[in-house]
C-alpha positions as CSV (number, residue, x, y, z in Angstrom):
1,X,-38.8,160.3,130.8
2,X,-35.8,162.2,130.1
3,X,-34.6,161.7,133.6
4,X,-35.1,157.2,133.6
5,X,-32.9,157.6,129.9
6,X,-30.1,159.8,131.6
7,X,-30.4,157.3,135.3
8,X,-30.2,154.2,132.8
9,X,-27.3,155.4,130.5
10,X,-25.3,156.5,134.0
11,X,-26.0,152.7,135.0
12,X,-24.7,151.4,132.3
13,X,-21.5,153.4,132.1
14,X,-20.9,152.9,136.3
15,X,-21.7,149.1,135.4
16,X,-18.4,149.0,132.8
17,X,-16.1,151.0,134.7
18,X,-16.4,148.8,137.7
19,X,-16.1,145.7,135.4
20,X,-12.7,147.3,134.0
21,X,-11.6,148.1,137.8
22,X,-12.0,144.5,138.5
23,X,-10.4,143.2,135.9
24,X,-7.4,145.5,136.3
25,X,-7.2,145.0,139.3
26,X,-6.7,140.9,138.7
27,X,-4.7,141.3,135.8
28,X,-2.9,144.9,136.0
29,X,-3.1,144.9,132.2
30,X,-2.4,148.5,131.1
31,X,-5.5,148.9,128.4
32,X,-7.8,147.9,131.1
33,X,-6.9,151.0,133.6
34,X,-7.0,153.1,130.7
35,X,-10.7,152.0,130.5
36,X,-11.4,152.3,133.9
37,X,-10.0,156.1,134.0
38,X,-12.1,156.8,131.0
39,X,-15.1,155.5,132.4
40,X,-14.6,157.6,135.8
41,X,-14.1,160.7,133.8
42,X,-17.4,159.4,132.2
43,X,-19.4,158.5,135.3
44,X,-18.4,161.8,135.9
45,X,-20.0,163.7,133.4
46,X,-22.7,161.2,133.0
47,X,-23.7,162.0,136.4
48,X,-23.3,165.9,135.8
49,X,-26.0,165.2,133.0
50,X,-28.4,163.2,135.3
51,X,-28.0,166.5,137.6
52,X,-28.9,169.1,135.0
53,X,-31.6,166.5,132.8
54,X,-34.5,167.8,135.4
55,X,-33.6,172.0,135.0
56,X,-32.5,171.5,131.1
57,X,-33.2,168.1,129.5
58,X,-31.2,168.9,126.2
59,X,-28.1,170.0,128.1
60,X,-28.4,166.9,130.8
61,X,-28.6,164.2,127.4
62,X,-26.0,166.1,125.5
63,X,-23.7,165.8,128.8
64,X,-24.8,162.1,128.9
65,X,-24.4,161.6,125.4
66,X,-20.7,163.1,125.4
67,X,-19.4,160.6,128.5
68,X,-21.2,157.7,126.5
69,X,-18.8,158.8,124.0
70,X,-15.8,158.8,126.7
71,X,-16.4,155.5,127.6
72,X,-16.1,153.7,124.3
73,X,-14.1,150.7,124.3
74,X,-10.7,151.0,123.3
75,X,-8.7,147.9,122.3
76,X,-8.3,145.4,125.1
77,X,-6.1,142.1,125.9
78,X,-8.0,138.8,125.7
79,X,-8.7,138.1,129.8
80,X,-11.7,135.8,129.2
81,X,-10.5,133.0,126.9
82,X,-13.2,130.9,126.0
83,X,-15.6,132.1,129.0
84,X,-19.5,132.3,128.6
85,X,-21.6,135.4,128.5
86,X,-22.3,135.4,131.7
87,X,-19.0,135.4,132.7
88,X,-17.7,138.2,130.7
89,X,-20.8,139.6,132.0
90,X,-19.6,139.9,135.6
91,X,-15.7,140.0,134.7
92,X,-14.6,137.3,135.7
93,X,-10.8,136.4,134.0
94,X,-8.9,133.2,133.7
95,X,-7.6,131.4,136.7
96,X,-10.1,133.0,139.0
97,X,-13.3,132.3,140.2
């Protein structure tokens, strides 16, 4: 059980920082590198957790726990304008496709 929560909160947390690489990587807007280097320090440490979870569950959820806590959202520029959820979902920004 603990091991599906850890694999799930590492998905989630690979899933952002791949959205922030794209969008920085359309837009070079500062704040979203900043997220995208947070969220690889986070993957990082998420994944350390996922590692440890089987030997020590409550040292592999605290690690998880502490790079959800990395990864928080920090203020960002408005890339989306008036896009739908599914396409902030996937990233997409203005102009592109």
């Amino acid at each position: 059980m603990y091991f599906a929560i850890s694999i799930a909160a590492f998905g989630v947390v690979a899933f952002l920082t791949l959205r922030d690489i794209r969008i920085f990587r359309r837009t070079k807007l500062e704040s979203y590198r900043r997220g995208a280097m947070k969220g690889m320090a986070a993957m990082t440490l998420a994944l350390l957790g996922v590692m440890i979870v089987q030997q020590n569950p409550n040292l592999g959820l605290l690690l998880v726990l502490i790079g959800l806590f990395i990864n928080k959202k920090g203020h960002r520029e408005d890339v989306f304008g008036n896009a739908g959820t599914v396409e902030r979902f996937l990233g997409k920004t203005r102009g592109t496709g």
